[in-house]
N, C-alpha and C positions, 0 to 999 in steps of 0.2 A: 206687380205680380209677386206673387209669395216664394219663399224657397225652400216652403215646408214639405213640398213632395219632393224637392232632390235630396233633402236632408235627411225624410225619413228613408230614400232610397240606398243612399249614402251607411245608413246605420243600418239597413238591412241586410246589406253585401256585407259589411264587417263583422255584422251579427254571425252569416252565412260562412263566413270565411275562416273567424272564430271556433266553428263549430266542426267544418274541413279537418282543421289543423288538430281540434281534439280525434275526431276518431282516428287519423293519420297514426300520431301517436299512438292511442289504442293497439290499432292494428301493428303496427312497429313492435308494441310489445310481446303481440302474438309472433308476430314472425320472428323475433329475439325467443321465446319458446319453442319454436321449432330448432333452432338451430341447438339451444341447450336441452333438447331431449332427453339426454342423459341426468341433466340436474334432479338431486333427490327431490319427491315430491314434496316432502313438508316444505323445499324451500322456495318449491310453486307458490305454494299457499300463503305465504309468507311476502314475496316479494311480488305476485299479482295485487293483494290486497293492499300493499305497500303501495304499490304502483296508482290504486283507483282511490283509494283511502276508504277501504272499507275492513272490515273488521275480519282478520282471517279463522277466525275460529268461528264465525259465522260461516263462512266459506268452506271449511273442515267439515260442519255439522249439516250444512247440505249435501255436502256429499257421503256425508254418513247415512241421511234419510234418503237421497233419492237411487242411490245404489248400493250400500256398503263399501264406497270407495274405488269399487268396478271398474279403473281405466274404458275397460271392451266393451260396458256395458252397453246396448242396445233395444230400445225398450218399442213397438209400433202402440200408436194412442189409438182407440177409436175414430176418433176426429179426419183417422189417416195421416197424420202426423207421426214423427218418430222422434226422439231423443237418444243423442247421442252422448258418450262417456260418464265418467264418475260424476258431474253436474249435471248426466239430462239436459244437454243443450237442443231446444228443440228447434224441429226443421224448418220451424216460420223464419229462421236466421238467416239461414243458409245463403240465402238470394244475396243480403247486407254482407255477411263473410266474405260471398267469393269475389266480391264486387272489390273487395279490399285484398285480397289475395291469398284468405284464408277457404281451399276447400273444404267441404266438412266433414271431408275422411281422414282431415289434420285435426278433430278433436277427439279421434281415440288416444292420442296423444295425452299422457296427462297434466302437465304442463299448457298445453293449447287450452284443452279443457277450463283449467283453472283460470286462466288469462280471459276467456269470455267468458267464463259467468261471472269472474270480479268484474266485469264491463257492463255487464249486463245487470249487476246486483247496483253500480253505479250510477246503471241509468234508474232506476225506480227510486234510488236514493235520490237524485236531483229529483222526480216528480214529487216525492212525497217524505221529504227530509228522512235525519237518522232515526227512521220510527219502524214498529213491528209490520207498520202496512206496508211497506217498505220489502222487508223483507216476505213477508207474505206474498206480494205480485208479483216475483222474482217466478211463483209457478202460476197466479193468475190473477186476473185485475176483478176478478168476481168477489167478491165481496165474503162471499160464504167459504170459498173455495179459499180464497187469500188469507181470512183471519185464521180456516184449521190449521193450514199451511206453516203461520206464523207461530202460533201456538203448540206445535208440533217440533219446528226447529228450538222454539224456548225452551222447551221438555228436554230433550237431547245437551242444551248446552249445562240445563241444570246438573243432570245428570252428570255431565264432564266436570262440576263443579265450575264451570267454567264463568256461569251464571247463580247469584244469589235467589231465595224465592225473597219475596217480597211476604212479613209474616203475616199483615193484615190481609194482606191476597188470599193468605193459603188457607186463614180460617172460615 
């Protein structure tokens, strides 16, 4: 008899546990934000993005487009959805947050804020490496929706100088 099903069962728990341990920490890092509420926000930005390894000046220029930086912000979607603070964290989350012990009256918080959506910008990073889809499905996995998305925060980081154009792109 084979001991390729306890093997692969074996690496599925550790897969599993693996996976635990990351959002654990995740969450850790949210709730080390709540407790530095006070910390300046740039140095949210800074140390969320630190935190997930993702780029904070991506992180900045989302929350340039999707509020003007609005801590309070609170936005209702058609869908019946709501998003909440300076990232628009929306309420398909909510269920995952509180489960980990982040309510989601803790992301008017700006700091909280920042902390999931560097988690959240994270997770579409693992689905689809460090690329504009990437950041695109961070607001949606549609394709159309996702590329304006993407193309939208490019604009803005230009702008910032933050980002080069590319010269053959732009003619």
């Amino acid at each position: 008899m084979s001991n390729e099903p306890f093997i692969a069962v074996a690496a599925m728990r550790r897969h599993a546990t693996h996976a635990r341990h990351a959002v654990r920490h995740a969450y850790a890092a949210f709730a080390l934000a709540l407790v530095c509420g006070a910390a300046h926000a740039d140095d949210c930005f800074n140390q969320a993005a630190a935190y997930q390894g993702v780029n904070p000046s991506v992180l900045r220029a989302v929350a340039w487009f999707e509020s003007r930086g609005d801590a309070s912000a609170i936005n209702r979607n058609a869908n019946g959805s709501i998003d909440v603070g300076q990232l628009q964290i929306n309420s398909i989350h909510f269920g995952d947050l509180a489960r980990q012990g982040v309510p989601h009256r803790a992301l008017t918080d700006p700091c909280v804020n920042v902390y999931v959506a560097a988690w959240l910008l994270k997770q579409k990073m693992v689905k689809y490496g460090n690329t504009w889809r990437a950041i695109g499905a961070y607001h949606s996995e549609s394709p159309r929706l996702r590329d304006a998305y993407a193309r939208s925060i490019q604009k803005i980081l230009v702008a910032w100088g933050e980002l080069q154009v590319d010269a053959q792109k732009a003619d």
